[in-house]
C-alpha positions in Angstrom: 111.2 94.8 112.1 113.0 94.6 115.4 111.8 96.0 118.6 114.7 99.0 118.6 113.6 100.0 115.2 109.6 100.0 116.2 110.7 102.1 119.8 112.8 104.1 117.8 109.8 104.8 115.3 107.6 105.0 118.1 109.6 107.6 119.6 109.9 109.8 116.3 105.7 109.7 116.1 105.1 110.4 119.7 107.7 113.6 119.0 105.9 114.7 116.2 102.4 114.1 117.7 103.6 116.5 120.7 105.1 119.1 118.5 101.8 119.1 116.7 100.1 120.2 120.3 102.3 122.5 121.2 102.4 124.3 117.4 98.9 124.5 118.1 98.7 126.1 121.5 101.8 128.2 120.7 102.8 128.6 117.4 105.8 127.7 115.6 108.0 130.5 117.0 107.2 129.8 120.7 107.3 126.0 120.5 111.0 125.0 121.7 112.6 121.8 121.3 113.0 121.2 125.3 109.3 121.6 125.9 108.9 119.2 123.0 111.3 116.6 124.9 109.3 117.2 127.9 105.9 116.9 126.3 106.7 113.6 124.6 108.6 112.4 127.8 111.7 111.9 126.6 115.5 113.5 127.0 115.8 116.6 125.2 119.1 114.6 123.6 116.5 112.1 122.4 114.8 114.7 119.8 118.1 115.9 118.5 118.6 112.1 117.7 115.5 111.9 115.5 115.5 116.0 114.6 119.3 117.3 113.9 117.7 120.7 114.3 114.5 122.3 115.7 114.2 123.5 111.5 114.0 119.6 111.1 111.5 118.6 113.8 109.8 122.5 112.7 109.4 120.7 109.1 108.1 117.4 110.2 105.3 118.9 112.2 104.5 120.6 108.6 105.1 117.3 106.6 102.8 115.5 109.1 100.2 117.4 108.3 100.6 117.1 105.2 100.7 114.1 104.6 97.4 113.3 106.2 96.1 115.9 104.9 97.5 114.3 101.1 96.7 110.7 101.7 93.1 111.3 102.4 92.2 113.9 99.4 94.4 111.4 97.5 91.8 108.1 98.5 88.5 110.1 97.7 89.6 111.4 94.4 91.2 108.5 93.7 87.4 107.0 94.5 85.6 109.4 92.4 84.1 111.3 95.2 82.1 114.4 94.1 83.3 117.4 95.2 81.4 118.2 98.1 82.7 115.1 99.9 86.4 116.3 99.1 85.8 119.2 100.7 84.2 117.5 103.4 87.2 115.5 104.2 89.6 118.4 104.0 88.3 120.5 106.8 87.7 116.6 108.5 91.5 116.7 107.8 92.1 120.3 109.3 89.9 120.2 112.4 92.0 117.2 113.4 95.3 119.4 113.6 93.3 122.9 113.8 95.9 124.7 115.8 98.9 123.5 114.4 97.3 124.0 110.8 96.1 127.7 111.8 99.8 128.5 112.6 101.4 126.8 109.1 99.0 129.7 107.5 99.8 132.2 110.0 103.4 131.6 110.1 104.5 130.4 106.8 105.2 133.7 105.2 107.9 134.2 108.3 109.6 131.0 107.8 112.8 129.4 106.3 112.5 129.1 102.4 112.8 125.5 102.9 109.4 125.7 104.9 108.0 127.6 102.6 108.6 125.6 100.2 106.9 122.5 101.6 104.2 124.7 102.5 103.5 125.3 98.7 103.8 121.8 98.0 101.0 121.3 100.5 99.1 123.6 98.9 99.3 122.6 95.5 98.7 118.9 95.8 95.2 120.1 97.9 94.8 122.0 94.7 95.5 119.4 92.7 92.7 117.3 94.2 90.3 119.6 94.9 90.2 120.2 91.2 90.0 117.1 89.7 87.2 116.7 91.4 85.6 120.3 90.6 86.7 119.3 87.2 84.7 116.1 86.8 81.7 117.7 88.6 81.8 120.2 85.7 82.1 117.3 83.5 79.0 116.2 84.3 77.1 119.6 84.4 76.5 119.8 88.1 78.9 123.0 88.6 80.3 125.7 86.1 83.6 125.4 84.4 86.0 127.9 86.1 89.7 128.4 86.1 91.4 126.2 88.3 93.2 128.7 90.2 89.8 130.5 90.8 88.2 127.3 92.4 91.1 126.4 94.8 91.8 130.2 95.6 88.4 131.1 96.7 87.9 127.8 98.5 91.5 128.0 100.2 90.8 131.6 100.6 87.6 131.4 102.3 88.7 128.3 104.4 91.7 130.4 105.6 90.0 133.7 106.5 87.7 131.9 109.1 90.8 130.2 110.5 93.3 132.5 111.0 90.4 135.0 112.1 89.2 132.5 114.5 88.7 134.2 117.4 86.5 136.5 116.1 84.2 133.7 114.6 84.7 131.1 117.4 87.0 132.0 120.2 86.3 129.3 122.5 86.5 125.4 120.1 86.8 124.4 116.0 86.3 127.1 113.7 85.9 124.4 110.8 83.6 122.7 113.6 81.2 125.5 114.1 81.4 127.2 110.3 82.5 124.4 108.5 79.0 122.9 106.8 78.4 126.7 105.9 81.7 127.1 104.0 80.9 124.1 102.2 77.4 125.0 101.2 78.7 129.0 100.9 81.2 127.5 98.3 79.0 124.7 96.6 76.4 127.7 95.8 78.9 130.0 94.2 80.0 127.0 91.6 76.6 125.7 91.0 74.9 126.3 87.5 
């Protein structure tokens, strides 16, 4: 790969990394493309190069997640990891972008349909991990069989209350810090046999 490509790439990360920050301190809405340039140290021009639109940089904050989020559930299951360590890596995975993530569950109801629709997608393929491995715990008799949706919905559910409701639980530092090892056992109890 040659050295423009790799600055260019480097450039398109380090705008993405920043835009992450700033979601998370401000929120979707608030964060502006200029303060995005500035933050990244870089011409504003420069993330119109990488980002034809703030919708496009707005959407690869939420893809970045994502995919981290993705790739890792996707190596443990992949592994056979119980269940437990799933979860443990998903709210590994969220504390890491805490802010940013709080606002995709805050915000994603207001956005474009396009934004939306990659927040589903998110969404589902956790689902999709999370019960594969609920489903081969149950396959082996260590938790009860339950509906799919049930199992994501009152895990996503539970996970999501404590976030978006964060400053009542923790309003100084991580929510999933603080609360997180609860939520897993809370959740771990209720499936149990």
């Amino acid at each position: 790969m040659s050295s423009r490509v790799e600055q260019k790439e480097a450039t398109r990360r380090r705008l993405i990394t920043q835009a992450v920050r700033l979601v998370g301190e401000q929120g979707f809405a608030h964060t502006r493309t200029v303060d995005v340039a500035r933050a990244a140290k870089v011409s504003h021009g420069t993330v119109f190069a990488h980002f034809p639109s703030r919708e496009d940089l707005v959407l690869a904050v939420a893809g970045h997640i994502g995919r981290e989020l993705t790739d890792r559930l996707h190596e443990l299951v992949g592994s056979g990891s119980g269940l437990r360590e799933v979860l443990e890596a998903h709210l590994r995975c969220l504390e890491e972008n805490e802010g940013a993530y709080r606002q995709l569950v805050v915000e994603a109801p207001l956005m474009p349909e396009e934004f939306r629709a990659t927040w589903v997608g998110l969404q589902s393929a956790v689902a999709s991990y999370l019960c594969a491995a609920a489903e081969a715990e149950a396959s082996w008799g260590r938790i009860r069989v339950l509906p799919a949706h049930l199992v994501f919905n009152t895990w996503i559910g539970l996970v999501h209350h404590y976030m978006v409701n964060k400053d009542l639980f923790v309003p100084e530092g991580s929510v999933i810090a603080v609360h997180g090892p609860a939520l897993i056992g809370h959740f771990m109890t209720l499936l149990h046999t």
